[in-house]
C-alpha positions in Angstrom: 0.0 0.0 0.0 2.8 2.5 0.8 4.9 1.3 -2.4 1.9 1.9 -4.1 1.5 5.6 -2.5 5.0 6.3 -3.3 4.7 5.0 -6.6 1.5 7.6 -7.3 3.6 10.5 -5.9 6.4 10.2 -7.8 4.2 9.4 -10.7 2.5 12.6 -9.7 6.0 14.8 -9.4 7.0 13.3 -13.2 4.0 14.2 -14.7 3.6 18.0 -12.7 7.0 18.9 -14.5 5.8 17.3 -18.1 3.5 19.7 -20.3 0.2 18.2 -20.6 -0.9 17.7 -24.9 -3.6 19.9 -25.5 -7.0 18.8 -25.2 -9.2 19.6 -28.8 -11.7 22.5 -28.2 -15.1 21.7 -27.6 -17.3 22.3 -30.8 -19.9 24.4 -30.3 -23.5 22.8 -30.2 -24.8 22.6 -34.1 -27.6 25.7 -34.4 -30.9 24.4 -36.7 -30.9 26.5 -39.4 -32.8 29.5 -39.8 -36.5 29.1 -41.3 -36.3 30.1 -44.4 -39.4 33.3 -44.4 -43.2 31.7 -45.3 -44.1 32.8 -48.9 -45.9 36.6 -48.6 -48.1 38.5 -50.6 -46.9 40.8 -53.3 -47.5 44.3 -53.0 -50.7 46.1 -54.4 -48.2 48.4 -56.4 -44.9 49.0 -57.2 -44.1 52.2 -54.8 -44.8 54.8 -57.8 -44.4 58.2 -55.7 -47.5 59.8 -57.5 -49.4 56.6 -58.0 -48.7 54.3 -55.5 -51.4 51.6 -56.2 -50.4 51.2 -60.0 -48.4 47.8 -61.3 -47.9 45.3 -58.1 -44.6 43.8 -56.8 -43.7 40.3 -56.9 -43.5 39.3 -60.0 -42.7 40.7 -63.4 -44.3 39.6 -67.0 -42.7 38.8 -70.2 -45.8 38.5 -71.9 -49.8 38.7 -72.7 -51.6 37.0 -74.6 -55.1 38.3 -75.0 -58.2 36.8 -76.9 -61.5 39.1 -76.9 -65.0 38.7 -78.2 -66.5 42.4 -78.6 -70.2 42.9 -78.9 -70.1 46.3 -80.5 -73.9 46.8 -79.8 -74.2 45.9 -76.3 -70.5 46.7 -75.9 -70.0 43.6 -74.0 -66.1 42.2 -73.8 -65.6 38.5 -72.9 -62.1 37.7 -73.0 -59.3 35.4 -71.9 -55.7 36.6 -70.9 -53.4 34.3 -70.3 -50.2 36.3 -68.5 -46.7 34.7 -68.7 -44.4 36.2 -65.7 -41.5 35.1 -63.1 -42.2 35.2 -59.3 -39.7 38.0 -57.9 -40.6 36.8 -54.2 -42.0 33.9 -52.6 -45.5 34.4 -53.2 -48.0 33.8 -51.0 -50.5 35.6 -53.1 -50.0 38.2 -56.3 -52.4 41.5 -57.6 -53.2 42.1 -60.9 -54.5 45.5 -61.9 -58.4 45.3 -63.6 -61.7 45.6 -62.9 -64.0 43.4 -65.4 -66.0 40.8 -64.0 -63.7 37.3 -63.5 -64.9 33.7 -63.8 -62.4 32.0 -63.0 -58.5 32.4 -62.5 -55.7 29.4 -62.6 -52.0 29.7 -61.9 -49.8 26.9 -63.2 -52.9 24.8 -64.4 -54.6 24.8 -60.9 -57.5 26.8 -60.0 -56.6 29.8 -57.9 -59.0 32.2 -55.2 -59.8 35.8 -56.8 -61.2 38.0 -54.3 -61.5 42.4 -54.7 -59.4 45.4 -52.9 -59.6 48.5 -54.0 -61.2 50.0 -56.9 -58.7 48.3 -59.1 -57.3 45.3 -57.8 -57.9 41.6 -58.4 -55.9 39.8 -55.7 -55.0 36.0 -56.6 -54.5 33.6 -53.8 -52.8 30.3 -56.0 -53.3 26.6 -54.4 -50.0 26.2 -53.7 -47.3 29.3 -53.6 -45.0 30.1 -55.7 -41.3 30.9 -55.2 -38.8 33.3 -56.2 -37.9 32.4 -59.9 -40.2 30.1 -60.7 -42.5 30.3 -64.1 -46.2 31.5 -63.9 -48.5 30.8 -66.3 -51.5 32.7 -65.2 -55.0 32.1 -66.8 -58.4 35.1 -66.3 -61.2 34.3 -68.0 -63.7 37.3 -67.7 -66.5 39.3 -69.0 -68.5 42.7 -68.5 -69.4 46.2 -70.3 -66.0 47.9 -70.3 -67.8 51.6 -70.1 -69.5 51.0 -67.3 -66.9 50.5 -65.1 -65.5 53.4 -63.0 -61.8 53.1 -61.2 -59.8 56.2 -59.8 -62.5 58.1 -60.3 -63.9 57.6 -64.2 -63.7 55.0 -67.2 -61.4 54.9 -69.5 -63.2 53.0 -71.9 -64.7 54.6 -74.3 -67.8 53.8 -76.5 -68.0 55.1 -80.0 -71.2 54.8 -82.0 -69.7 52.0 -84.2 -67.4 50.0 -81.2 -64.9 50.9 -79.0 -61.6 52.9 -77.6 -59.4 51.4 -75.3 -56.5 54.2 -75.3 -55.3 56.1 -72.4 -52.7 57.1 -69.7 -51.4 56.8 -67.4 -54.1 53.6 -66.8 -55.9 51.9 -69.5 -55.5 48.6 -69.4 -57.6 47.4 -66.2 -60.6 48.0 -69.0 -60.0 45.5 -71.0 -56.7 42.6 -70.1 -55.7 42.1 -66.4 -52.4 43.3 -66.2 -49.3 44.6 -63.6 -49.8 48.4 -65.0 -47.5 50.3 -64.4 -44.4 51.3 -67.4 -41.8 49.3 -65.0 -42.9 46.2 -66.2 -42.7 45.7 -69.8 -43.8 42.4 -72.1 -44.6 41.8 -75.0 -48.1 41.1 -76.6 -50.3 39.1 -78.8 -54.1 40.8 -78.8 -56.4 38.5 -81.0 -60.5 40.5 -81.1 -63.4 38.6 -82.5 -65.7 41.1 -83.8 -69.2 41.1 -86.0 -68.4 40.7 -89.6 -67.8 44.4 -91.3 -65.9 45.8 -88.3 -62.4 46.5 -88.2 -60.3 46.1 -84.9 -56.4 47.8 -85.2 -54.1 47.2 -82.4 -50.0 47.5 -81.7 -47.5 46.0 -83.8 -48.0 43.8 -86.8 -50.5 41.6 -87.9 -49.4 37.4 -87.7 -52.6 36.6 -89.9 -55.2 38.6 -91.9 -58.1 38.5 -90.5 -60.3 36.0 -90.3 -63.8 34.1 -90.4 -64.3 32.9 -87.1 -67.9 31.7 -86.6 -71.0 32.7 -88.6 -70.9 36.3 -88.8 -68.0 37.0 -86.8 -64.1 37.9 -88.2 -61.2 37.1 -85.6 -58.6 40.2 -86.0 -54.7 39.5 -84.9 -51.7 41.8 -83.6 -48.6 40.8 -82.2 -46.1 43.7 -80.6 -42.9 41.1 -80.4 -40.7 44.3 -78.6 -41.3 45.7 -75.0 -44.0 47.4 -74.5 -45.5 49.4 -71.2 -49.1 48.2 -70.6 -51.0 51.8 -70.9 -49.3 51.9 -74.5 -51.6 48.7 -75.3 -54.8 49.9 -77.4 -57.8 48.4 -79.3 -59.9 50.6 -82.1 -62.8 48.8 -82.7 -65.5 50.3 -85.1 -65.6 51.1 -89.2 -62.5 51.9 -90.1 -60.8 52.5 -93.9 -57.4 51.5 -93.4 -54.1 51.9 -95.6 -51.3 49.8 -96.2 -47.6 50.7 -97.2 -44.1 49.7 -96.8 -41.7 52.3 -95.5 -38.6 53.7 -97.0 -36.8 51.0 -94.1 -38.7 48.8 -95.5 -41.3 48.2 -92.1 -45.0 47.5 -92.4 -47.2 50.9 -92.3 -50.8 51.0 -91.3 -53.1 53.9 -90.9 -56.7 53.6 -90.0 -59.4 56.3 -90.7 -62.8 56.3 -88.9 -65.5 56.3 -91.7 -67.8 59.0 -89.1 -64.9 61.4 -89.8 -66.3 64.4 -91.8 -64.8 64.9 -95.5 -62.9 67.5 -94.8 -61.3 65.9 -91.3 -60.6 63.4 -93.2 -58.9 64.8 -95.8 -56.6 66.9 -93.1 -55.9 64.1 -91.0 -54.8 61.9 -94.5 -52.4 65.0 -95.0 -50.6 64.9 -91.9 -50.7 60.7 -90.4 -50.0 59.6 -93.8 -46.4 61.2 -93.7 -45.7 59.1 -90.8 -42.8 57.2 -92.3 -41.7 60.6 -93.3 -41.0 61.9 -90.1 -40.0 58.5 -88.7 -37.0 58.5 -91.1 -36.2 62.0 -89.9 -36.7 61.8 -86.3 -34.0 58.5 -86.9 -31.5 60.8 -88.1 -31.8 62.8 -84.7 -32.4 60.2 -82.1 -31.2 57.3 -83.3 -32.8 54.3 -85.1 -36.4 53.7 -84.7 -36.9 50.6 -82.1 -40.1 48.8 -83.3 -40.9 46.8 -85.7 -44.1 48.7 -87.8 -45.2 52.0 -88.2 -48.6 53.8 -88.4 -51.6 55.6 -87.0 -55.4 55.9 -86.1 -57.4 58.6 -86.4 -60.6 57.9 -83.9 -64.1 59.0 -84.7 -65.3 62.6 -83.7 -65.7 63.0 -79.9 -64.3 59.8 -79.2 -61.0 61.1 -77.8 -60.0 64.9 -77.0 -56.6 64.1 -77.2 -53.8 61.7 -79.0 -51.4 59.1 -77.0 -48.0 57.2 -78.2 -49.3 54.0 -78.3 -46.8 52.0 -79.5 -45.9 51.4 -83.5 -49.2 53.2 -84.1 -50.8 56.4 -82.4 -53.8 57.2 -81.7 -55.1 61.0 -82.7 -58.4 62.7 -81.8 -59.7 64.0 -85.1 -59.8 67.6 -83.3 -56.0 67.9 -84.5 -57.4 67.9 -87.6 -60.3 70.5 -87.8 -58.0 73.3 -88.8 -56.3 71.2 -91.3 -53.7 69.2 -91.9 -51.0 69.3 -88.2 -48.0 67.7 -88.9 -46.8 68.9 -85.3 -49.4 66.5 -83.3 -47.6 63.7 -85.7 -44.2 64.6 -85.1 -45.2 65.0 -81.0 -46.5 61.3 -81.2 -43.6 59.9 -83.3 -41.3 61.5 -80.7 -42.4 59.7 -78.3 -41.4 56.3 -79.5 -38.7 56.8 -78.7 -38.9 59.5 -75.5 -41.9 57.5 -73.9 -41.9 54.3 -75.7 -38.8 52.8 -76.1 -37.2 54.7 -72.7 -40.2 54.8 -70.1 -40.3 56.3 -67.4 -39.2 54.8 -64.2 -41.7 56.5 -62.2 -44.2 59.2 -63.3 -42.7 62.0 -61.8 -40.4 61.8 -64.9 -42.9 62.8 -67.5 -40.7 65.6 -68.7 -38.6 62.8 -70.1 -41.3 62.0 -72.4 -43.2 65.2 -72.8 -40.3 67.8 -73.0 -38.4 65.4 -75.4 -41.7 64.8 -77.8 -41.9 68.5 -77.5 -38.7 69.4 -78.1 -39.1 67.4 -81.5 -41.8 69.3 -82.8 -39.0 72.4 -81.8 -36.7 70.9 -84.3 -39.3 69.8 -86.9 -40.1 73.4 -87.5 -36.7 74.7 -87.7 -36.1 72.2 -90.5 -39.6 72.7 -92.0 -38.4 76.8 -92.2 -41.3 77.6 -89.7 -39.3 79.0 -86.9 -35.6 78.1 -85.4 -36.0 76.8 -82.1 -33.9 79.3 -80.2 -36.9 81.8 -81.4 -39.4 79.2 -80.4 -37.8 79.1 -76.9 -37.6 83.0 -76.8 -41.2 83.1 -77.8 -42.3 80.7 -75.3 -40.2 82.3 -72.3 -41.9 86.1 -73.3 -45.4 85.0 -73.2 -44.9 83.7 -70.0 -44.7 86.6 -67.1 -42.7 86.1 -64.0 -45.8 85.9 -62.1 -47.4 83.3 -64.4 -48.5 80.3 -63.1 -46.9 78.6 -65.7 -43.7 79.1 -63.6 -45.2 77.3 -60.3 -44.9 74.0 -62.2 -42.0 72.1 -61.7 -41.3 69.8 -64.9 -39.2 67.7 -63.3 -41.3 67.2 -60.2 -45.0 67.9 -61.3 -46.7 66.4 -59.0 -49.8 63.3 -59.7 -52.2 66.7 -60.2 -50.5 67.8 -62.9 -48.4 65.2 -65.1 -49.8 66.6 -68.0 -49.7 70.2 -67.3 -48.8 72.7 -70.2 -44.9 73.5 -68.3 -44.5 69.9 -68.7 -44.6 69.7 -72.4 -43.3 73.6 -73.1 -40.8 74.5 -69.9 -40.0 70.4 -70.8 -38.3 71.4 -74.0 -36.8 74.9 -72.8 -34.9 73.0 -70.5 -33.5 70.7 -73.1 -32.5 74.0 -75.1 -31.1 75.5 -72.4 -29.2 72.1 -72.5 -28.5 71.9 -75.8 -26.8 75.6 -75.9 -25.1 74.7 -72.8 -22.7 71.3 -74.2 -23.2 72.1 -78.1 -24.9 70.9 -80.7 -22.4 67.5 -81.1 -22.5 66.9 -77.2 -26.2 67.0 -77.5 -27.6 64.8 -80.0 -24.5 62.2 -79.3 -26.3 62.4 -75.6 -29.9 62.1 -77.3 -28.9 58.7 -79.1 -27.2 57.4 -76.3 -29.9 57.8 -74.2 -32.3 56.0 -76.5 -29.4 53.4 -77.2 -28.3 52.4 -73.7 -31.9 52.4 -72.1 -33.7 51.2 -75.2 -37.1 48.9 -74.1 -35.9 49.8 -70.9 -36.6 52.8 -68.0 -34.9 55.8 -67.4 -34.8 58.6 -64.8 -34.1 62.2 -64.4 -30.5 61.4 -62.6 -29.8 58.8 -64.9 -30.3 61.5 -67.7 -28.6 64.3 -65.7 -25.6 61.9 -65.1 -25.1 61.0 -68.7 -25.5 64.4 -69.8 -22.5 65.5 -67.6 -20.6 62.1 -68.6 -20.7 63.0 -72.6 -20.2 66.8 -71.8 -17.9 66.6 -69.4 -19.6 69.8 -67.9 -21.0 70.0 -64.2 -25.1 70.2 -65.0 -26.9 70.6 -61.8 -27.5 74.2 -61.6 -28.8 74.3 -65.5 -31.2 70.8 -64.5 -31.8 72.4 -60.9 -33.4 76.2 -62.5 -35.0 74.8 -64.9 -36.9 71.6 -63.9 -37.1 72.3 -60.3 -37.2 75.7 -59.2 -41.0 77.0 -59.1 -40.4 80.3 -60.6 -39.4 82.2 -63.9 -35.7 81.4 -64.3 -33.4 84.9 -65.5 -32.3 84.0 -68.6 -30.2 87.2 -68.8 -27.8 85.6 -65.7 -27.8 82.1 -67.9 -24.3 82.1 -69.1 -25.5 79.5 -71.5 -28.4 81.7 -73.2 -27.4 83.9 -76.7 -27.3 87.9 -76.3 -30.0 87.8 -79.1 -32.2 85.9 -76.6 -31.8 88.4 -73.5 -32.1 92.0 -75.9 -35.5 90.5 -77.1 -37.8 92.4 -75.2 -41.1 91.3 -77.6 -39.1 88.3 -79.9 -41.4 87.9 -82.8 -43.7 85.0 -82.7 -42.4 81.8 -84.9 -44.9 80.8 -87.8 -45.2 77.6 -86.3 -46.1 78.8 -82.9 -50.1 79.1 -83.2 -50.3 75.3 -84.5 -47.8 74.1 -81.7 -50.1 75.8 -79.2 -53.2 74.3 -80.6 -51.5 70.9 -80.3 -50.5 71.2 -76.8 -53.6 72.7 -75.8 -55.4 69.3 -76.9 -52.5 66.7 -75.5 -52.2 68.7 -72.1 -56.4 68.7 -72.0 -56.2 64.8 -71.3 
């Protein structure tokens, strides 16, 4: 027992002077993993600052497909649009924007809950949710009189004594397709309208087909848009209509349309001025780059249909008020701008408008200097002298407008003085090489006012702000006499003489502001 105590001691002593191996470390406990976060509703909108309940989050489409039957006489619309889009989120459930009657809605083949919010939305609740990047084939099957529907306070649609207009902005399409509305979330299109035998039904883009007998009495009418397109810029003209077919200079499909209520002499004017389109589509190329789509045209809708015209896309729509005066080449040059200033570059968010407006206007600027009708410095000195420092006109902030006034008159005109000022600021080359890189880099896409700002200063190599700051967002008369970019000739005209083209340019932009 003692050798044995001995034995431990000493054992003890060798081992207190010998260093002890190092014991591994402890791992730490495995944690479960986090839950990944339950499937959520989209958003009913997509955060616009003026329009916050317009498009929905969630999910963005690449493409409609839409197949109508109109009943011109009761103006009845039964339709079925099939949507093809890519979950953004995990979706618990997804809004679309519309307000026709529904029947029934499926998502990936499986029949999915529709219920109402709002005055616009159609919430879909699918059977089973859907995850972030994963196809949706959506499927509404509906019906209902378009024109008696009312949604943000009035209906779009408009009934014309021989069918239909579906043309407006900045909403349009909860009329007639179900749709995420709202120019953020572009897609391409296929519109097919079965109509009673005799009536004619023009739409975007080209036609796949001619048109066709459907069923006894009935002719099935087909447009496909195969190039991005912003859902308000989606239209249907359905009535009597003569249409004309050509084949531009480029070499594109043309198509103009005529409502046969038009008076003779409307007629004759509005002829005159839509059938130059491909005219002024192979100028406006030379300035602003080549034209994106892939036909060319225009409608002229029945008398009192429409007090204004739009940019829908490859084919606008005019009011046949343009035309009472005669021929206005100034409302087609305005419209044709805007394929590219509108269409092809949309706007982010609406609070941009003076991307589309003062660009569309600015065109009409350069039209008449080349038509001899008035330079556009002494359009932009005519413009600035019929405005007093007290006007109203200067309250507006262009680049800023506020959901009130999107389409006020300082959009459109104080829109294109600031590209002027712009223009004399950097040069002529500086300019139009910004212009076509604009419509180049952000073609079919969105743009902004920074964006534009910062690849203005990137071409000229000039520090903007102050020009973009006085002149799109300072509520008040800028001093052209202190602008260092502004020609002596500009500040010594007290009274500039008024351009010829100034009283048609007016009468234009009294009409598209109206709307």
């Amino acid at each position: 027992m003692r050798r044995a105590l001995v034995a431990l001691i000493a054992t003890a002593a060798t081992l207190a002077g010998t260093a002890l191996p190092a014991l591994p470390a402890l791992a730490a406990p495995a944690l479960a993993p986090a839950p990944a976060p339950a499937p959520a509703p989209g958003a009913s909108g997509l955060g616009d600052e003026y329009f916050p309940d317009y498009g929905n989050s969630g999910y963005d489409v690449s493409h409609y497909d839409i197949r109508l039957r109109y009943q011109p006489d009761t103006d009845t619309l039964t339709g079925t649009t099939t949507i093809l889009a890519t979950a953004t989120q995990d979706l618990s459930s997804f809004d679309l924007d519309f307000v026709l009657d529904v029947t029934s809605v499926r998502v990936n083949n499986r029949v999915a809950t529709a219920t109402r919010a709002g005055d616009h939305e159609l919430v879909v609740t699918p059977p089973r949710s859907i995850a972030a990047g994963q196809p949706m084939t959506v499927v509404v099957q509906y019906s209902g009189v378009p024109s008696s529907k009312r949604a943000a306070g009035f209906t779009a649609w408009t009934k014309t004594p021989d069918g239909a207009l579906a043309v407006g902005e900045p909403e349009m399409s909860w009329w007639w397709f179900p749709a995420n509305d709202h120019p953020a979330d572009k897609a391409t299109f296929d519109v097919s309208v079965s109509v009673p035998d005799g009536t004619e039904v023009i739409s975007n883009g080209v036609q796949p087909r001619p048109p066709s007998p459907e069923i006894l009495g009935w002719t099935r009418w087909n447009w496909r848009s195969v190039k991005p397109m912003a859902t308000y810029l989606a239209f249907l003209a359905i009535g009597q209509y003569d249409l004309r077919t050509d084949t531009a200079p480029n070499g594109q499909p043309v198509l103009t349309a005529y409502s046969q209520l038009l008076a003779p002499d409307f007629a004759d004017a509005a002829r005159a001025s839509v059938e130059r389109t491909a005219e002024v589509i192979d100028w406006e190329s030379g300035l602003f780059g080549p034209y994106p789509f892939e036909a060319q045209g225009g409608v002229v809708a029945p008398p009192g249909a429409i007090t204004f015209a739009l940019e829908t896309q490859t084919r606008p729509v005019y009011s046949s008020k343009f035309f009472r005066s005669g021929s206005n080449m100034y409302v087609v040059v305005h419209e044709l701008g805007h394929q590219w200033f509108g269409d092809s570059v949309s706007v982010a968010q609406w609070k941009h408008i003076w991307l589309n407006e003062g660009f569309a206007a600015y065109a009409e600027w350069l039209w008449s200097q080349a038509q001899g009708e008035g330079t556009a410095q002494e359009i932009f000195d005519y413009t600035y002298a019929q405005h007093a420092a007290d006007s109203p006109f200067w309250t507006v902030k262009p680049g800023d407008p506020g959901a009130a006034d999107v389409f006020d008159g300082a959009v459109y005109d104080r829109g294109a003085m600031t590209l002027h000022q712009l223009r004399l600021a950097v040069g002529d080359a500086a300019f139009f090489d910004l212009v076509r890189t604009w419509t180049t880099t952000h073609r079919y896409g969105n743009g902004t006012t920074d964006e534009f700002v910062a690849l203005a200063e990137r071409i000229s190599g000039k520090q903007l702000d102050a020009l973009f700051q006085t002149w799109l967002f300072t509520p008040a008369r800028p001093d052209v006499a202190t602008a260092p970019a502004t020609s002596a000739a500009s500040v010594r005209a007290a009274a500039p003489r008024q351009p010829r083209s100034w009283a048609a340019i007016q009468r234009s932009h009294a009409l598209l502001a109206g709307h």
